[in-house]
N, C-alpha and C positions, 0 to 999 in steps of 0.2 A: 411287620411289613412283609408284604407277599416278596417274592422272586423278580415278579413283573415289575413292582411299584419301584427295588432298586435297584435293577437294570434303567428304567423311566428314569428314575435320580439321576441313575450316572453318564445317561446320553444328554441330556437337560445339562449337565454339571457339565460335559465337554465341550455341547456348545457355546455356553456359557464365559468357560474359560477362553472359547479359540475369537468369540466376540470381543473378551476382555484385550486379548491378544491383540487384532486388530484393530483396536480400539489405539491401543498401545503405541503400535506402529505408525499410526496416523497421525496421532499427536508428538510422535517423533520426527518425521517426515516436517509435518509446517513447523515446526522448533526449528528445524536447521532451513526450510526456508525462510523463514525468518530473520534468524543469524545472517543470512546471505542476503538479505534485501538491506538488512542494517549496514551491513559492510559496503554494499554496495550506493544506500546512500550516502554514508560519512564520507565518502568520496568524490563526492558529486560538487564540481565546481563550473565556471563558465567566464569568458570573455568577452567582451563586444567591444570592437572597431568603428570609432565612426567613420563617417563615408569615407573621409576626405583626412583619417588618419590623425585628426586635431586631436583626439582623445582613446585611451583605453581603459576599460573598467570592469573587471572583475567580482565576481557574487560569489559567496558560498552556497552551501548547501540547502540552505533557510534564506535564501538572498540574501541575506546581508554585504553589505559592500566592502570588499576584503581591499580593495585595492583600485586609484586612481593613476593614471601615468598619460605623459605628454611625451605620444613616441615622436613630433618634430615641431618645429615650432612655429606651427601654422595658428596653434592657436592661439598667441601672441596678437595674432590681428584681429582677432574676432572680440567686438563689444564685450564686455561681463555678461550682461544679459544674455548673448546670443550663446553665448560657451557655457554658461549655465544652464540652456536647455538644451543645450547638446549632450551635455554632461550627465540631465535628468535623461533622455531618448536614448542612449546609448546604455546607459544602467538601465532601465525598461528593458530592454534587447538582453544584455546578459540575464538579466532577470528570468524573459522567458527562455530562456535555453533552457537554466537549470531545473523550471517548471516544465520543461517537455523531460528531460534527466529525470526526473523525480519521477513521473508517470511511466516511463519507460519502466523502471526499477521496478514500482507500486506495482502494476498492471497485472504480470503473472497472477499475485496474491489478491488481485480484486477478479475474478471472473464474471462478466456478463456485468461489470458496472463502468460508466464511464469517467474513470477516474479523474480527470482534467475538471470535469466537474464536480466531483467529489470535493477534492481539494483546494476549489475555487470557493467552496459553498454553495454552486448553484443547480446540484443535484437535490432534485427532489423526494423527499421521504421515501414516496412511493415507489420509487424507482429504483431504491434500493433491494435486493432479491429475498425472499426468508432462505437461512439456511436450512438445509433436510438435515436432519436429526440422521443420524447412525442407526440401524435395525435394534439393536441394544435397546437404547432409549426408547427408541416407537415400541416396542414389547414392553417393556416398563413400564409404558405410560398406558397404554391399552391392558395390562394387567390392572394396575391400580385404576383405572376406569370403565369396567366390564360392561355398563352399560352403552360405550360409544358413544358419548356426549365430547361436549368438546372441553372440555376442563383441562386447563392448560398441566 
C-alpha cells in the first residue's frame, strides 16, 4: 500500500467515524424526544362540563372514561334518555380535548404531517412524507449500487 492509498484510508476512516458520530447523536437526540413525548403523553387527561352543569366527565389519555360526576342536581330532572345523551356529548367533548393533547405532544415528532389525521386514520398513505436517509446510508447505498439504478 502506497503512502497515498493510506493517508485515502485514514481520511475515508475519519469521515467515516465523524458520520458514525453523528449518526450517534441523532439517534440520541429523538430517544430523549421520545422519552419526553411519552411523558408528556401518560399525562395527558381532560374534562368536560355540560352546558348547564348537569354532568362532568373525565377521559384519560386513550379516552377512556376515567370519571363521571353530578356537580348539582340538575340532572335529577332531566328524562334518562335526555341525561344519557348529555352524558354521551359531553364524554365526546372531553374526548376531543385530549385528542387535540395528544396532537399537541405527537406534532413536534411528526414534521410536515397532519397529525389529527394521522391519528384519526384519515390520513392518506400518500401524504405521508419518505424519510431522507442520513449521507452515511446514501453512500452506502450508492457504493453498493455503482451503476445508479434504483435498487433499494
Amino acid at each position: 500500500m502506497s503512502r497515498r492509498d493510506h493517508v485515502t484510508e485514514v481520511i475515508v476512516s475519519d469521515v467515516d467515524q465523524r458520520n458514525v458520530e453523528l449518526l450517534q447523536e441523532e439517534y440520541e437526540r429523538q430517544r430523549a424526544n421520545l422519552g419526553e413525548m411519552q411523558r408528556r403523553l401518560g399525562g395527558i387527561s381532560a374534562t368536560a362540563v355540560s352546558p348547564r352543569r348537569e354532568v362532568s366527565v373525565s377521559v384519560g389519555n386513550q379516552g377512556e372514561l376515567t370519571e363521571v360526576k353530578f356537580p348539582s342536581s340538575a340532572h335529577r330532572r332531566l328524562p334518562a334518555k335526555e341525561l344519557a345523551e348529555l352524558i354521551t356529548r359531553t364524554y365526546r367533548e372531553a374526548r376531543e380535548k385530549v385528542m387535540n393533547q395528544v396532537v399537541d405532544a405527537m406534532s413536534p415528532a411528526l414534521p410536515g404531517i397532519d397529525a389529527k389525521s394521522l391519528l384519526s386514520g384519515k390520513l392518506p398513505e400518500e401524504a405521508l412524507p419518505m424519510p431522507e436517509l442520513p449521507p452515511l446510508i446514501e453512500e452506502l447505498r450508492g457504493a453498493s449500487n455503482p451503476s445508479g439504478g434504483d435498487r433499494p
